[in-house]
C-alpha beads as a LAMMPS data file, in Angstrom:
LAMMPS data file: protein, C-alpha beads

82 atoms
81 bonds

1 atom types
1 bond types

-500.0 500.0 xlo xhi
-500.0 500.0 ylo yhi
-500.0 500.0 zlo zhi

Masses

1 110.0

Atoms # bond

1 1 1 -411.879 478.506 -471.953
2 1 1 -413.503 479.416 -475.432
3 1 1 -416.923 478.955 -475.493
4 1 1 -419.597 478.850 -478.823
5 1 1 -423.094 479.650 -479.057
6 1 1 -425.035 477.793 -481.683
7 1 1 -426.725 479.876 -484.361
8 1 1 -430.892 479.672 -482.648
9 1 1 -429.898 478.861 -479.063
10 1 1 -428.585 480.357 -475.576
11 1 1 -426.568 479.946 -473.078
12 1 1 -427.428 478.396 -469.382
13 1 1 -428.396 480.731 -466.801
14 1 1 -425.481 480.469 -463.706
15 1 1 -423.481 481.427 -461.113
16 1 1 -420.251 480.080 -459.516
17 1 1 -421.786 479.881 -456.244
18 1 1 -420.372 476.444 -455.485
19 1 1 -417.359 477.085 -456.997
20 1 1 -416.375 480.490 -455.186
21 1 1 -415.049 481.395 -458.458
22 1 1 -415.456 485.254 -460.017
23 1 1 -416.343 485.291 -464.190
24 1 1 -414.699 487.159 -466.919
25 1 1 -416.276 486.633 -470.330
26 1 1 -415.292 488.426 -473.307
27 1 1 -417.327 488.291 -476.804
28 1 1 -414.552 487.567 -479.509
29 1 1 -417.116 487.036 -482.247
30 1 1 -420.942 487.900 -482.989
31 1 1 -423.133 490.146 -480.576
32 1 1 -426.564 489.720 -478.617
33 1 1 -426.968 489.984 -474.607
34 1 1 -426.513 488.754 -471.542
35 1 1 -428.940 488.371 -468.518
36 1 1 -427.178 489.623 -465.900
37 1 1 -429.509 489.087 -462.669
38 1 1 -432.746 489.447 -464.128
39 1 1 -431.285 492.394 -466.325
40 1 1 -430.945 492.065 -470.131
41 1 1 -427.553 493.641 -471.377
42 1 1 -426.507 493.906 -475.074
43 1 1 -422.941 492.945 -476.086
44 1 1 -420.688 492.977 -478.931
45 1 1 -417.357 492.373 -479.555
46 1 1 -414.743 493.280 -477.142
47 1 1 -415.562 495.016 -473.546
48 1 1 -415.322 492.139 -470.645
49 1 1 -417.896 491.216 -468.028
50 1 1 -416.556 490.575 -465.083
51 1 1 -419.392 488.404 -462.817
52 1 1 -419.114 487.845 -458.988
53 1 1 -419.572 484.306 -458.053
54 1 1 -423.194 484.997 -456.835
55 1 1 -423.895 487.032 -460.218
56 1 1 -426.529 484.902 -461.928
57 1 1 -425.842 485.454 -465.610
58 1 1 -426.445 483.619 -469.473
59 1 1 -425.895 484.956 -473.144
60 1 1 -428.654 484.902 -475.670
61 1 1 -428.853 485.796 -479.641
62 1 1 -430.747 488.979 -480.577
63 1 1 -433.628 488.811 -482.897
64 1 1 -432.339 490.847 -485.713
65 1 1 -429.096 489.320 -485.745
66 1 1 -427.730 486.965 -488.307
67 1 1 -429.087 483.863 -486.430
68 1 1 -426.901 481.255 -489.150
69 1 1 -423.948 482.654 -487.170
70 1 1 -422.381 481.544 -484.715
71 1 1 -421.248 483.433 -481.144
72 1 1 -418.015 482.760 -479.914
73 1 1 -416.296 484.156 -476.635
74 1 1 -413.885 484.021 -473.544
75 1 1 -414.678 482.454 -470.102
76 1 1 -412.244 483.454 -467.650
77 1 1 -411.826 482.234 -464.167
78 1 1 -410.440 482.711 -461.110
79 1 1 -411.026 481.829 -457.280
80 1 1 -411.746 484.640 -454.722
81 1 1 -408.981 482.910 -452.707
82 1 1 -405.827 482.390 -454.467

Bonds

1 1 1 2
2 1 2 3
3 1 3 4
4 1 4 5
5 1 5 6
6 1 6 7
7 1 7 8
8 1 8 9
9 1 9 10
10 1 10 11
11 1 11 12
12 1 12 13
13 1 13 14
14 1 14 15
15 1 15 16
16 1 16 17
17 1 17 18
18 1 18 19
19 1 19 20
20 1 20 21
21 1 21 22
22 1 22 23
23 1 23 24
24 1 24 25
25 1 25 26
26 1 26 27
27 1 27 28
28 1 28 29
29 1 29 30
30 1 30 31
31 1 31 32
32 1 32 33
33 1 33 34
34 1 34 35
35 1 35 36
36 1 36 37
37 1 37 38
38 1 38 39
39 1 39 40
40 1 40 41
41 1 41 42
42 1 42 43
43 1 43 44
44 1 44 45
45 1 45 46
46 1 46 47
47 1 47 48
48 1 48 49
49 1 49 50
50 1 50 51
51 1 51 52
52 1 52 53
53 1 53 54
54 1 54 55
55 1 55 56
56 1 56 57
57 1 57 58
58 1 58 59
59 1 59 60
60 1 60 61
61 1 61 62
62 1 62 63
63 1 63 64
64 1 64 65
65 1 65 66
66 1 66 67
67 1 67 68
68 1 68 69
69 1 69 70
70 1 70 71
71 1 71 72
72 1 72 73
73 1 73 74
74 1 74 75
75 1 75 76
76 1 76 77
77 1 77 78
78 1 78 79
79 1 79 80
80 1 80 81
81 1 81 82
């Protein structure tokens, strides 16, 4: 699934708990950081973050970027089971 993040907003904070499934997001576009369990973690285009399905994770926008831009990315996912 491709996802977009409006220039001035953020994601939703998350996990795949009920779903059992594990994350793989990849930023195709933009920078800024994710919240990955409390902990803030800058990303720009092109390494993946792979999230356990109890990983509690969202993406923001950093201050000094270009905030009229938009953020666009990858959501892979996958269940545990199959």
């Amino acid at each position: 699934m491709r996802f977009a993040i409006p220039p001035n907003s953020e994601g939703r904070e998350h996990d795949e708990r009920d779903s059992g499934q594990e994350e793989v997001n990849v930023i195709v576009a933009g920078s800024g950081w994710y919240r990955i369990d409390g902990e803030d973690v800058p990303v720009r285009v092109g390494p993946f973050l792979r999230f356990d399905p109890e990983t509690t994770h969202f993406f923001g926008r950093c201050a000094n970027l270009r905030r009229d831009e938009p953020v666009g990315g990858l959501d892979l996912r996958s269940s545990l089971d199959a």
